[in-house]
C-alpha positions as CSV (number, residue, x, y, z in Angstrom):
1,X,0.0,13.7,12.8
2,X,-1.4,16.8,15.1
3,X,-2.6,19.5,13.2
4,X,-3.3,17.6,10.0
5,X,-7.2,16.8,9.3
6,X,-7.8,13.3,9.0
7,X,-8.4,12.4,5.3
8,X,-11.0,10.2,4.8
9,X,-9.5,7.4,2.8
10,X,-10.6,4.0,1.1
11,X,-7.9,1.9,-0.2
12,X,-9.0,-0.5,-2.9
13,X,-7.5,-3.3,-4.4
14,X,-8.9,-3.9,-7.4
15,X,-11.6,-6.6,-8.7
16,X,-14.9,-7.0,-10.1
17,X,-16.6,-6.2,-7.4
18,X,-13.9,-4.1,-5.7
19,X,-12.2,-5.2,-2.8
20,X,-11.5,-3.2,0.1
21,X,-9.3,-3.1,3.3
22,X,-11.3,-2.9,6.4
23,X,-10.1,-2.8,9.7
24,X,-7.6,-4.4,11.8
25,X,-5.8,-4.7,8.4
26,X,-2.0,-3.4,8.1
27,X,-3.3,-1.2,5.3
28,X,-5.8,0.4,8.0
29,X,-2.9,0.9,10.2
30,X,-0.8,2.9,7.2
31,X,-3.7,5.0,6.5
32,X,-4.2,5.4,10.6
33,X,-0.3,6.5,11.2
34,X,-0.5,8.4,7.8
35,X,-3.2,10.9,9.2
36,X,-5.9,9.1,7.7
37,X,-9.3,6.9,8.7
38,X,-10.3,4.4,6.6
39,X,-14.0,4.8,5.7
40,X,-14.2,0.9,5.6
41,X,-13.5,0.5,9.3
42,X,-17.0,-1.2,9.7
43,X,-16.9,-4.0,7.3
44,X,-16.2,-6.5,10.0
45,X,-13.7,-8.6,8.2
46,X,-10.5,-7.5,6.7
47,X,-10.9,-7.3,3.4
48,X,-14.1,-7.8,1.9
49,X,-15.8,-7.0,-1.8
50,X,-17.9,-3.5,-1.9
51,X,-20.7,-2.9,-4.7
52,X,-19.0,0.7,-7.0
53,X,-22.4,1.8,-5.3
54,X,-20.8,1.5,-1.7
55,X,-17.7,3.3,-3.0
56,X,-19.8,6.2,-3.9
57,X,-21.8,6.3,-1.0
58,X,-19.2,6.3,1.9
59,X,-17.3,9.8,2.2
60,X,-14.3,9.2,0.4
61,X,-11.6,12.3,0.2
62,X,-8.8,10.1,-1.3
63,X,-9.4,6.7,-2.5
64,X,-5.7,4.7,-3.1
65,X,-4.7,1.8,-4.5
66,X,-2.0,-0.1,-5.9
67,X,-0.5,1.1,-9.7
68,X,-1.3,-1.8,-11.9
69,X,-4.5,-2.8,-9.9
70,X,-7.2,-1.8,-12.9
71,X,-9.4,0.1,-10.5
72,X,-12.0,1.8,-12.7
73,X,-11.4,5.4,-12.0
74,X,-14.9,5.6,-13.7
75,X,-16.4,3.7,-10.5
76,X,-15.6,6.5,-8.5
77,X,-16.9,9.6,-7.1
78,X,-14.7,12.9,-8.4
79,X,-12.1,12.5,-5.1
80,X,-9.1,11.9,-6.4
81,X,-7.4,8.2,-6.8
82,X,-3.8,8.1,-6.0
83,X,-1.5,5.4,-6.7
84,X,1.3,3.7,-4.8
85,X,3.6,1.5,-4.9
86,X,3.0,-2.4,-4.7
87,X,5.4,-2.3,-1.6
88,X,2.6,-0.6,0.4
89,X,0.6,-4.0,0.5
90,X,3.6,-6.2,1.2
91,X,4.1,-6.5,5.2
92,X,7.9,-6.5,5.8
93,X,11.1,-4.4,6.7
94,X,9.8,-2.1,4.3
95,X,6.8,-0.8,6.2
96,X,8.6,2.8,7.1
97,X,9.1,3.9,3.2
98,X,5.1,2.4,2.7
99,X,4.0,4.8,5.8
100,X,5.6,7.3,4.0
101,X,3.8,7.0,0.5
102,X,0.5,6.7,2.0
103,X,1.3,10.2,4.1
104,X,2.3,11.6,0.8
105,X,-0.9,10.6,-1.0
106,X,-2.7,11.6,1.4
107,X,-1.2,14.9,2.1
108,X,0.2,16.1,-0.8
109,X,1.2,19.4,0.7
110,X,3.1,18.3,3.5
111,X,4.7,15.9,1.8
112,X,5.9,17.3,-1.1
């Protein structure tokens, strides 16, 4: 995605505490090939719990999730949550049309 700046994004999927996707996750590879980096990259497993602290703390520009997943929009810093699809965490024949929702969410004005 040249000449798009990378949106730093956290995808969480819901839970007390949140979980997140890390790397080496397909999730991490939408975000990649969607012009995005996932803030989680570091957890060292692929999806792990975070405190609503730790979701604060990292540099979040978009944080997405699932609709339906009860994330508590009150957990998060003032970026914006954007929801998707539940096709975006389902591996499959539809991976193309999930790409393109995450691109979307992530850059609303190139995506219209």
């Amino acid at each position: 995605m040249s000449g798009l700046d990378l949106v730093r994004t956290a995808y969480v999927i819901g839970g007390t505490p949140p979980w997140v996707a890390g790397a080496g996750t397909f999730i991490d590879e939408l975000i990649a090939v969607a012009g995005g980096v996932n803030v989680f990259s570091d957890l060292g497993e692929l999806y792990a719990p975070v405190s609503r602290e730790e979701l604060v703390r990292r540099e979040v520009d978009v944080y997405l999730t699932t609709r339906g997943s009860g994330v508590d929009r009150a957990a998060l810093r003032a970026s914006p949550l954007r929801e998707l699809g539940p096709s975006v965490e389902l591996p499959g024949p539809h991976l193309g049309a999930a790409a393109r929702e995450v691109a979307r969410a992530l850059h609303p004005e190139v995506f219209p």
